[in-house]
C-alpha positions as CSV (number, residue, x, y, z in Angstrom):
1,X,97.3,63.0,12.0
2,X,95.4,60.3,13.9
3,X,92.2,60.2,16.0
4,X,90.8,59.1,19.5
5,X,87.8,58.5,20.5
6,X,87.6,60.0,24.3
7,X,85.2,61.8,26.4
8,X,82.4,61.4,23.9
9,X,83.9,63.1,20.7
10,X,86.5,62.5,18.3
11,X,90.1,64.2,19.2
12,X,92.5,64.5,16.2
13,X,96.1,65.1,17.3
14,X,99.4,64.4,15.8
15,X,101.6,62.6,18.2
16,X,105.3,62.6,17.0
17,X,108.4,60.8,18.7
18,X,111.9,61.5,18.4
19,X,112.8,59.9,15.5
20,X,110.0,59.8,13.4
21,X,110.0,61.8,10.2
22,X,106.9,64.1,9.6
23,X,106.3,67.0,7.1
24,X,107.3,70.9,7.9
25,X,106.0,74.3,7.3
26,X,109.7,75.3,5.8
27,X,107.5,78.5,4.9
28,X,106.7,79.2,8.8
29,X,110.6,78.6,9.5
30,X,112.1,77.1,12.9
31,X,115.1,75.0,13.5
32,X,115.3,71.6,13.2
33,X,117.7,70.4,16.1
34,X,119.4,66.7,15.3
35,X,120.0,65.5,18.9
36,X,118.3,62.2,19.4
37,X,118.0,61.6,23.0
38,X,114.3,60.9,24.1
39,X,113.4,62.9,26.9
40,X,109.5,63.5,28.1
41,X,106.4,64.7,27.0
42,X,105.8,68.0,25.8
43,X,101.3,68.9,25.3
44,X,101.2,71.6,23.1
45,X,97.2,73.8,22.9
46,X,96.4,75.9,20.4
47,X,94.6,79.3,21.0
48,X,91.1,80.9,19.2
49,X,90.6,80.3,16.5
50,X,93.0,77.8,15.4
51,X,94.0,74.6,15.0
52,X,96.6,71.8,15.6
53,X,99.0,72.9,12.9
54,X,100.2,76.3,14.4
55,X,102.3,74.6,16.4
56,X,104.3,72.9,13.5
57,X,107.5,75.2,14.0
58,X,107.6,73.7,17.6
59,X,107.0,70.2,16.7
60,X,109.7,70.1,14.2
61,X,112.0,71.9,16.8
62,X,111.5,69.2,19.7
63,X,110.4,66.0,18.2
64,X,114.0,65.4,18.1
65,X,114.5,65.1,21.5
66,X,110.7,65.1,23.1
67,X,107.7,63.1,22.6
68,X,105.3,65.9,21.4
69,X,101.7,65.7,21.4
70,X,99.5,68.6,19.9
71,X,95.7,67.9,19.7
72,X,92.6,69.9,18.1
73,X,90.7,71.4,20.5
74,X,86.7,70.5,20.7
75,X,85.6,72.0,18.2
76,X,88.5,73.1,16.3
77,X,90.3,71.1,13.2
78,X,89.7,67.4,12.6
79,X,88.1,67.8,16.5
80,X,84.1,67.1,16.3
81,X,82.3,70.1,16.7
82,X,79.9,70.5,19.9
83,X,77.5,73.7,19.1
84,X,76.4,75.6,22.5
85,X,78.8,76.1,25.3
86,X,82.2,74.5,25.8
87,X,83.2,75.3,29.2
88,X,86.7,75.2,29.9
89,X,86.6,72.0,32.6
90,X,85.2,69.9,29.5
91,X,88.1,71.3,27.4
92,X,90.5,70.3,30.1
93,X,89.2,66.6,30.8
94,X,89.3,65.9,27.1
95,X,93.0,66.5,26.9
96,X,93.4,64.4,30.1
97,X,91.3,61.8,28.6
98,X,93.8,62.2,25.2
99,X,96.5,61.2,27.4
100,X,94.6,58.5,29.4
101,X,93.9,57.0,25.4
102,X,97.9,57.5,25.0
103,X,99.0,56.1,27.6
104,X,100.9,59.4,29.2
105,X,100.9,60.1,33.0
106,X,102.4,63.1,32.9
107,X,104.0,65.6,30.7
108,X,104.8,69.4,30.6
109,X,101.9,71.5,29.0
110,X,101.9,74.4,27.1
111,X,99.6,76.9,25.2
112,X,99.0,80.5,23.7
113,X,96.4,82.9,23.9
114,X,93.1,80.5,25.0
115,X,95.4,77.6,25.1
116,X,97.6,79.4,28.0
117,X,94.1,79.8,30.0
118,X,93.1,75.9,29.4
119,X,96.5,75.0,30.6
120,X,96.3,76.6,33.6
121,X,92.7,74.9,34.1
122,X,94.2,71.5,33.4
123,X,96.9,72.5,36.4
124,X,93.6,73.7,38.5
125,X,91.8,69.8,37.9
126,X,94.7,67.6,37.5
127,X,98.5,69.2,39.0
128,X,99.7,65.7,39.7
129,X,100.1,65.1,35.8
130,X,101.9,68.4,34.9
131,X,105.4,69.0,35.2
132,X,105.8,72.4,33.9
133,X,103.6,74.6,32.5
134,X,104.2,76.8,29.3
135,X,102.0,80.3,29.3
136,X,102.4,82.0,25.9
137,X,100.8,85.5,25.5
138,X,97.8,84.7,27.8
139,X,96.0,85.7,30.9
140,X,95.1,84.1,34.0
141,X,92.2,86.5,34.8
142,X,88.5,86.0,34.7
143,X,86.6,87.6,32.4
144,X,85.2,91.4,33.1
145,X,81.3,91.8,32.9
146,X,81.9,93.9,30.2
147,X,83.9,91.1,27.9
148,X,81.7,88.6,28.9
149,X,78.9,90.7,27.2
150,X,81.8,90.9,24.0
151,X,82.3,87.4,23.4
152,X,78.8,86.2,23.5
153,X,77.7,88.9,21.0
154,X,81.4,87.9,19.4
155,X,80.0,84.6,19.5
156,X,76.2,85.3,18.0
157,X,77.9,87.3,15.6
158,X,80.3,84.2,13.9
159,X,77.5,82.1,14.0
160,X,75.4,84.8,11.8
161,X,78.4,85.8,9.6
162,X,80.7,83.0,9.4
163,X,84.7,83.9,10.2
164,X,85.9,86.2,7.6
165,X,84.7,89.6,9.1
166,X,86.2,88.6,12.5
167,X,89.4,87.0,10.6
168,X,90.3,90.0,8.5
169,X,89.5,92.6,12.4
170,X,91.5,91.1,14.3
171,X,94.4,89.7,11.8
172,X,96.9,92.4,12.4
173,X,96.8,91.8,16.3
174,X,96.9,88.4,15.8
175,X,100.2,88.4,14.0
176,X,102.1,91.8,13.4
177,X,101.4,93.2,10.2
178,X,105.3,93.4,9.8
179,X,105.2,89.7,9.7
180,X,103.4,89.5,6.5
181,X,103.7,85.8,5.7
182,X,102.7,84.4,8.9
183,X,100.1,87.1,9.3
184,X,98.6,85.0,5.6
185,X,99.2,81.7,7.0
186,X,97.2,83.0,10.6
187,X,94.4,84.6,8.5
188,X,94.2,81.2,6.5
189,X,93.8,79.2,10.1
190,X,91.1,81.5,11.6
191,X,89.1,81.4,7.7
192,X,89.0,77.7,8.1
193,X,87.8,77.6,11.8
194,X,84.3,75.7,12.2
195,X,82.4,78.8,13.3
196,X,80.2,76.4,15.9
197,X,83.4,75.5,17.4
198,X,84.6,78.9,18.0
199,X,81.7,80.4,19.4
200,X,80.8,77.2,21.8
201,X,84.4,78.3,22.9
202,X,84.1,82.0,23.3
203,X,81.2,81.1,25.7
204,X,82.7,78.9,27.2
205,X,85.3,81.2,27.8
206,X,83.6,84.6,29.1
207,X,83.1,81.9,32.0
208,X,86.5,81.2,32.7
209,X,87.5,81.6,36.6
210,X,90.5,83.6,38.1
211,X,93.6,81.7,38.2
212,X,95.9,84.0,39.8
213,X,95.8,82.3,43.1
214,X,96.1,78.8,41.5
215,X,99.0,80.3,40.0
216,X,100.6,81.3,43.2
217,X,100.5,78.1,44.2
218,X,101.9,76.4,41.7
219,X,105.2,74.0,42.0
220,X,106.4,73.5,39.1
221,X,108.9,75.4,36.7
222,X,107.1,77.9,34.5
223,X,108.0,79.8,31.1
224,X,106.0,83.1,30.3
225,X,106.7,84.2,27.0
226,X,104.6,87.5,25.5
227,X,105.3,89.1,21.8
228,X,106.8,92.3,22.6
229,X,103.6,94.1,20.7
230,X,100.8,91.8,21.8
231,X,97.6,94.3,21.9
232,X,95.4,91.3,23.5
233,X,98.1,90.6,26.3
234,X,100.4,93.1,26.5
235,X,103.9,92.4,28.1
236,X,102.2,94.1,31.5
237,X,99.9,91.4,32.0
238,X,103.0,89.0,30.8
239,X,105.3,90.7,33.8
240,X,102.1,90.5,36.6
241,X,101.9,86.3,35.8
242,X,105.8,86.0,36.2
243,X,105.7,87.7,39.2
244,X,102.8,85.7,40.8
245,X,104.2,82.7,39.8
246,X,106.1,81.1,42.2
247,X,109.2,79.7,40.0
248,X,108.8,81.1,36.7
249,X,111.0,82.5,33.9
250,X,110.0,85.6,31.8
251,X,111.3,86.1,28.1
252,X,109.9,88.9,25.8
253,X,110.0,88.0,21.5
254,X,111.1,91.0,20.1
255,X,109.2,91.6,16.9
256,X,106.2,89.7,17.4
257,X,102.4,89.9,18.5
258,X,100.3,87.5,20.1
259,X,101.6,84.8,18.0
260,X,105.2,84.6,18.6
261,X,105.7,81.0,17.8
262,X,104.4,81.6,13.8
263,X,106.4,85.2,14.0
264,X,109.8,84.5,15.3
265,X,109.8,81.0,16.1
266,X,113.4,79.8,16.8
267,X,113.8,82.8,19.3
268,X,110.6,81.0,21.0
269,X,112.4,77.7,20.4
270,X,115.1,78.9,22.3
271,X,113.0,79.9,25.5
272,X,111.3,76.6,25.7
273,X,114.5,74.4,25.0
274,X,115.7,76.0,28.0
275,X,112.9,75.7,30.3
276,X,112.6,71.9,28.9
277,X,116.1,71.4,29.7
278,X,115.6,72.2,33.2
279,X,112.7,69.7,33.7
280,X,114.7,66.8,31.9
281,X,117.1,67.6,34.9
């Protein structure tokens, strides 16, 4: 892991090449490809309430052939925590500011869950940089009155109880309770979330705009991916962002939640190998 300082905080991120060697979650699976040849830049966000490290599957998958870059969110991980409100446009110009720090123009970004919905803010404040965008079980609709009232009572509640009460309600949505390991390693994550952090982003979130229309316009080639029994995002809401999207591809994990990338993640491999195959092209 290293750290930046940008944007006024401390970002910690690990930032892996093809070629270097860094340590696995052998317990969380994945496949480890051998092909050497450097291609470009792949931005990997984590969703609520996570960190860096669910994305270790992918970065062992594509550090082989892509530069891959997965940072903690503000207020999340080794990421200094900023009580209050983080609104999405100040989680979106930290990571540009990452990449200013790094020395990366542009790159193809992806996320789950809250990370899908900062991706496709990053494409609403800075398009030129993105050259594909990667929306894993998320939604590009604003929030409804009535969730706005849920996640800032969500968010008063963490910060009067701590994680664990909110960890253990929503773990078997999270990760199907099928998947039992992962759906221990997930519960593990979401205990060790700075409960500041989270709730500064819940708030930030129930303010999220609509990014259906931004979607629309959007040029550049897009994977959807949805767990086939994700109860947050269900494979509906999955099917209406493919469809809206002007050049996107759709593909379903069988078996999984909202986390398909812990629960089956060489089938997810496999869908974003092909869609970063087509923008090496």
């Amino acid at each position: 892991m290293a750290t930046a300082q940008v944007n006024g905080i401390t970002i910690g991120y690990d930032d892996n090449h093809p070629g270097d060697n860094h340590p696995g979650d052998d317990h969380l699976g994945g496949d480890h490809p051998g092909d050497d040849r450097t291609r470009g830049t792949l931005v990997l966000l984590h969703g609520h309430p996570f960190d860096r490290s669910m994305w270790t599957p992918q970065r062992a998958a594509f550090t082989a052939t892509h530069r891959v870059i997965t940072p903690d969110l503000r207020g999340y991980g080794a990421s200094t925590v900023v009580p209050g409100t983080t609104g999405f446009a100040t989680f979106a110009e930290d990571i540009a500011a990452l990449m200013d720090h790094l020395g990366v123009r542009a790159f193809a970004l992806g996320g789950v869950s809250m990370g899908g919905q900062l991706v496709m803010e990053c494409y609403r404040l800075f398009p030129e940089r993105i050259t594909g965008l990667l929306l894993a079980d998320t939604s590009p609709a604003a929030e409804t009155a009535d969730g706005k009232v849920f996640r800032n009572a969500l968010a008063d509640r963490l910060l009067a109880e701590g994680m664990k009460g909110y960890a253990d309600e929503v773990r078997d949505k999270m990760v199907a309770p099928y998947n039992a390991k992962v759906s221990a390693y997930v519960h593990r994550l979401m205990l060790s979330a700075p409960p500041e952090g989270a709730a500064a982003a819940l708030r930030g979130r129930a303010e999220r705009p609509d990014y259906r229309d931004l979607l629309a316009r959007a040029d550049v080639p897009s994977l959807v991916v949805v767990g086939r029994d994700d109860a947050f995002t269900p494979v509906s809401d999955a099917e209406a962002m493919h469809a809206v999207l002007p050049d996107s591809t759709l593909h379903i994990v069988e078996s999984a939640a909202h986390l398909p990338n812990l629960e089956r993640p060489d089938d997810f491999n496999s869908a974003v190998r092909t869609w970063l195959a087509r923008l090496d092209r």
